[in-house]
C-alpha positions in Angstrom: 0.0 0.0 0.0 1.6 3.6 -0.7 2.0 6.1 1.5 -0.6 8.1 3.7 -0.3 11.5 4.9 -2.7 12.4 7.8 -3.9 15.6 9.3 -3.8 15.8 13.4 -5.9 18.0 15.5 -6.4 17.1 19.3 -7.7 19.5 21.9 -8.3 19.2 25.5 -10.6 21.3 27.2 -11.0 21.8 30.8 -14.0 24.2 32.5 -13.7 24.7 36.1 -16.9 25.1 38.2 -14.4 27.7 40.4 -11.4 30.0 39.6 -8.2 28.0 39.3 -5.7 30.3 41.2 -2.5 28.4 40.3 -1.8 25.5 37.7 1.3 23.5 36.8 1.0 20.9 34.0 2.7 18.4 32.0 2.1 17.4 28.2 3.3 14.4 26.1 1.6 15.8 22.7 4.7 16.1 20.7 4.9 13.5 17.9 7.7 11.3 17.0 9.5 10.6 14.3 10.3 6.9 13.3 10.9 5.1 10.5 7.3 4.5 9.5 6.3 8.1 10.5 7.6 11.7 8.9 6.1 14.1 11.0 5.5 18.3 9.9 3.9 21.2 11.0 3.6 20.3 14.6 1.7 23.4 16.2 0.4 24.3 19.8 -1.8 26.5 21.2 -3.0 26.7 25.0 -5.6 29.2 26.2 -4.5 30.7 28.5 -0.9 31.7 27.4 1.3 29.5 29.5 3.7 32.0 32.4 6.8 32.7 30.0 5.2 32.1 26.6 6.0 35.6 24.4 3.6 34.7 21.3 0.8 31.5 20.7 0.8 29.1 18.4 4.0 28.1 18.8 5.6 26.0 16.1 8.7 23.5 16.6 10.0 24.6 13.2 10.8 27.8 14.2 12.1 26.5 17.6 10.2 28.7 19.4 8.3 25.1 20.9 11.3 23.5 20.8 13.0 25.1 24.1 9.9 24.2 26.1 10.4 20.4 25.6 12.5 18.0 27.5 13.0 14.4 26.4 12.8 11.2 28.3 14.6 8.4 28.2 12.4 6.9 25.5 12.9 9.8 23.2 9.7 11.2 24.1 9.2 15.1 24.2 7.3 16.5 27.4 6.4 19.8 27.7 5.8 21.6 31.2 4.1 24.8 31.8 2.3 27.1 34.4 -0.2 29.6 34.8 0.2 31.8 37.9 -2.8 33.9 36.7 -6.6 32.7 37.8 -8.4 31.2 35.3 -11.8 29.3 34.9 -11.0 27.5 31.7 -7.9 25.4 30.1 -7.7 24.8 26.4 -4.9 22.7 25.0 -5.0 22.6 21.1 -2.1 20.2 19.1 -2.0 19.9 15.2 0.2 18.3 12.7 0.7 16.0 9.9 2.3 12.9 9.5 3.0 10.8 6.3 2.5 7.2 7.2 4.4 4.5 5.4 3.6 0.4 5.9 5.3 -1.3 8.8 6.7 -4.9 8.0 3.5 -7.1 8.9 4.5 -9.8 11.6 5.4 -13.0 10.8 3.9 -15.4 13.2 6.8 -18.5 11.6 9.4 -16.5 12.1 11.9 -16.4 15.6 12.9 -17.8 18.1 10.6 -20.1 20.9 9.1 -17.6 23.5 10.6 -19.5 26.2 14.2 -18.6 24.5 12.9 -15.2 24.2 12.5 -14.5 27.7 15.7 -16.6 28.5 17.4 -14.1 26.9 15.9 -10.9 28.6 16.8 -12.4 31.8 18.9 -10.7 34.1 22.6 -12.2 34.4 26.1 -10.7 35.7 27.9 -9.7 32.9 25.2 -9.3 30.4 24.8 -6.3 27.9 22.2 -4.4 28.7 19.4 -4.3 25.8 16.9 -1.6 25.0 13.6 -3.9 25.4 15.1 -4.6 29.2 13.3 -2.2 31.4 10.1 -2.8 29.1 10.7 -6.4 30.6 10.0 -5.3 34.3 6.6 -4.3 36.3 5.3 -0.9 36.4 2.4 0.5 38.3 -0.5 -0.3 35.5 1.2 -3.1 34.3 2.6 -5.5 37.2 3.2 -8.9 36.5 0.8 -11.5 38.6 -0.2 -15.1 38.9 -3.3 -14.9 37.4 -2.0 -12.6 34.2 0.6 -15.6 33.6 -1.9 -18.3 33.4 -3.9 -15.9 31.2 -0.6 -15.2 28.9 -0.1 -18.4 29.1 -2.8 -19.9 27.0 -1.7 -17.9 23.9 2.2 -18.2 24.3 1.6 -22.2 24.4 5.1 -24.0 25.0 7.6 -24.0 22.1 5.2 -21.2 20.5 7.2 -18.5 18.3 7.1 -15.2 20.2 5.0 -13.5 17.0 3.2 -16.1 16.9 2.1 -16.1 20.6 1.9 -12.6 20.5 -0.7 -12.4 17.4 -2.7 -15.2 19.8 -2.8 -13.0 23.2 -3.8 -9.8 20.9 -6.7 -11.9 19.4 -7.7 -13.6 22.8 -7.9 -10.1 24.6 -9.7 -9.0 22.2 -12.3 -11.6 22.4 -12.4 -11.9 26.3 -12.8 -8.4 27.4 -15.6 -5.7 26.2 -14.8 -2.6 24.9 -16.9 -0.4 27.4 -16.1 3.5 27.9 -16.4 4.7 31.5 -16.4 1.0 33.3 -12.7 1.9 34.2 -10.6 5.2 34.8 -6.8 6.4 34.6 -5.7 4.6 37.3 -7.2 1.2 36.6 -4.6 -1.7 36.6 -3.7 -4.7 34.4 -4.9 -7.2 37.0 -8.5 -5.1 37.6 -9.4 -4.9 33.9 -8.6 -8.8 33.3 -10.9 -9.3 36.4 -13.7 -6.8 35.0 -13.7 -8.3 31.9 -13.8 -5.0 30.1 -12.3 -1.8 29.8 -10.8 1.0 27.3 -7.8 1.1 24.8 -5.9 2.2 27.8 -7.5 -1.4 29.6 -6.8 -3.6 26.6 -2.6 -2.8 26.3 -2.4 -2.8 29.9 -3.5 -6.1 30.3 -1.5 -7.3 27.2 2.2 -5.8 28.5 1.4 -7.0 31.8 0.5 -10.6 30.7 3.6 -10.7 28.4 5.6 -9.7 31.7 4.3 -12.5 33.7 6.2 -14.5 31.1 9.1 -12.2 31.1 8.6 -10.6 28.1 9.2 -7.2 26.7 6.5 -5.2 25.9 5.8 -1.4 25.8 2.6 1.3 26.0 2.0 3.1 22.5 -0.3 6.3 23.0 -1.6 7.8 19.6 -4.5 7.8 17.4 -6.7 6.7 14.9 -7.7 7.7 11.4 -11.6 9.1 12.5 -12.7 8.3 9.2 -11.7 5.3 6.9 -11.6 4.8 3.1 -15.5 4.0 2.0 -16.3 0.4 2.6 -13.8 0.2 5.5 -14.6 -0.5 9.0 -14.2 2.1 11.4 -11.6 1.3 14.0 -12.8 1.7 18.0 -11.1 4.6 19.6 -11.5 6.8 17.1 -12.1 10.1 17.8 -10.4 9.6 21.0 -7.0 9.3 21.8 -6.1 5.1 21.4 -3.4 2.9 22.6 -1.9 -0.5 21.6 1.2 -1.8 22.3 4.6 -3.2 21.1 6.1 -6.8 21.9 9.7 -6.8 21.8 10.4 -9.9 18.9 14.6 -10.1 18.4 14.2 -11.1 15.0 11.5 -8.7 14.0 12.0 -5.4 16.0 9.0 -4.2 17.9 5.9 -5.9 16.6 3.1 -3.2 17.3 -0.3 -4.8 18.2 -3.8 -3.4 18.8 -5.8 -5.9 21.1 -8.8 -3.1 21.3 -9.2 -4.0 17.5 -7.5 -7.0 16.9 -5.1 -5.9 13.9 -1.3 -4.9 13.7 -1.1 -1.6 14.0 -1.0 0.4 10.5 -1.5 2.9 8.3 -4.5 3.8 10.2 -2.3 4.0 13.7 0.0 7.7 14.3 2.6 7.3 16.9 2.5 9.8 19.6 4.5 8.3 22.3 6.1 5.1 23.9 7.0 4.1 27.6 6.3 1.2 30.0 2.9 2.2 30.5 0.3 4.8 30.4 1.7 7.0 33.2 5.0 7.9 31.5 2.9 9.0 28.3 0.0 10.7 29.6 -1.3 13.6 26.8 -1.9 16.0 29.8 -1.3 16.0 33.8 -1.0 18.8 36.5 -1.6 19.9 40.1 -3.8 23.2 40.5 -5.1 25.1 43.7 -8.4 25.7 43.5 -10.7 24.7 40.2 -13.3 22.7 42.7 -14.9 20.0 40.1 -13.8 20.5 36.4 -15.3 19.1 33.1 -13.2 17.6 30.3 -13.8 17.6 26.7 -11.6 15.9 24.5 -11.6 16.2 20.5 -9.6 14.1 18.7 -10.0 14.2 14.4 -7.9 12.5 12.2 -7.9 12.7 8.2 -5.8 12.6 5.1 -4.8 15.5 4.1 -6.2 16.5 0.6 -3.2 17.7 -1.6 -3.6 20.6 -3.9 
């Protein structure tokens, strides 16, 4: 399939049922770069002008964005910023393009056993350290348990190819829990959705990382999005319109194999990379502390399209 190049625009809105007398915030909105994904024209505005912001809009381009952002030790950008004025509303508006191009699809023959696989990600004195490592270990929404082995284990059967196995735990998430908005939150865990039985994009990639884990396995937390409206005859992805998630098994012969469980397909030409970390909490979009506020609304916009060219 040939190249796609899609339009971005996510905003985050915040209304505060009192005057917020103080704010400090963190963002992870700015878009990667990778091998699959050329990303342009990154712009951001926030209403009201963060403390030390001369202009809006601001563009990375002009690098005017660009000294506001700190990286992580992922290679994600985070931007901070504060508002020492009072306030009764927050808007947060991102926009840019990316030109997608295919990802190699996974090839469930191909690799080493899983067993081998986590063998090899095991800790031992003297060993190099390897990037997929620390994507091996337990965070706080996706801890390894007893109950997420035996349910990783009935994909990663034994002798199983890692791809393979992988592909099988996407497809058996998928089919065991319900894709139901609002029956979690943020700080739901792997081990509480599996119980539930149902959960959000966030839900679905916690539980996968977290069984892969229980196995030893390396797998990481993709935030990004969806394309909100498919070529005709096309069935419209869940999460759309929202921000989505999936995740990315670590596979040594094959990279990072990116999986969505919430809709049972590799990710694609439909999926733009936002972020990566061990889990959600080290890619939220938007986080912060206030004083005052009392009970705020959210609204959340998120449209994805292909860009028309003239």
């Amino acid at each position: 399939m040939t190249d796609v190049k899609l339009a971005v625009h996510h905003v985050t809105e915040y209304t505060y049922e009192a005057s917020v007398e103080w704010a400090y915030h963190a963002a992870c909105l700015a878009p990667r770069h990778t091998p699959w994904q050329k990303v342009s024209d990154w712009r951001l505005n926030i209403d009201p002008l963060p403390d030390g912001w001369g202009v809006e809009g601001l563009e990375l381009d002009t690098g005017e964005l660009a000294r506001h952002l700190r990286r992580d030790p992922w290679g994600n950008r985070h931007l901070s910023f504060g508002h020492a004025r009072v306030h009764e509303r927050l808007v947060v508006d991102s926009r840019f393009e990316a030109e997608l191009s295919a990802r190699p699809v996974p090839e469930p023959g191909r690799g080493q056993a899983w067993e081998a696989v986590a063998a090899g990600l095991r800790y031992r004195a003297g060993r190099a350290l390897q990037e997929a490592d620390e994507f091996a270990l337990a965070s706080n929404y996706a801890a390894p348990d007893e109950t997420l082995r035996a349910y990783a284990r009935r994909a990663f059967s034994p002798g199983r190819t890692l791809a393979a196995g992988g592909l099988s735990l996407m497809h058996q998430i998928h089919t065991d829990l319900r894709y139901l908005p609002q029956s979690t939150t943020v700080a739901t865990r792997a081990a509480d959705a599996l119980a539930l039985r149902s959960g959000v994009c966030q839900d679905f990639a916690h539980v996968f990382i977290a069984a892969c884990r229980s196995l030893g396995l390396a797998a990481r937390y993709v935030s990004g999005y969806l394309l909100t409206r498919p070529p005709e005859g096309v069935t419209k992805l869940v999460g759309a319109d929202a921000s989505h998630a999936w995740v990315e098994l670590w596979c040594p012969e094959q990279g990072w194999l990116a999986l969505d469980p919430t809709n049972a397909v590799p990710a694609g030409l439909d999926h733009v990379t936002l972020a990566w970390g061990r889990d959600y909490a080290d890619v939220a979009p938007l986080r912060g502390v206030l004083r005052g506020g009392g009970v705020a609304t959210l609204r959340v916009g998120v449209a994805v399209e292909p860009v028309q060219e003239v």
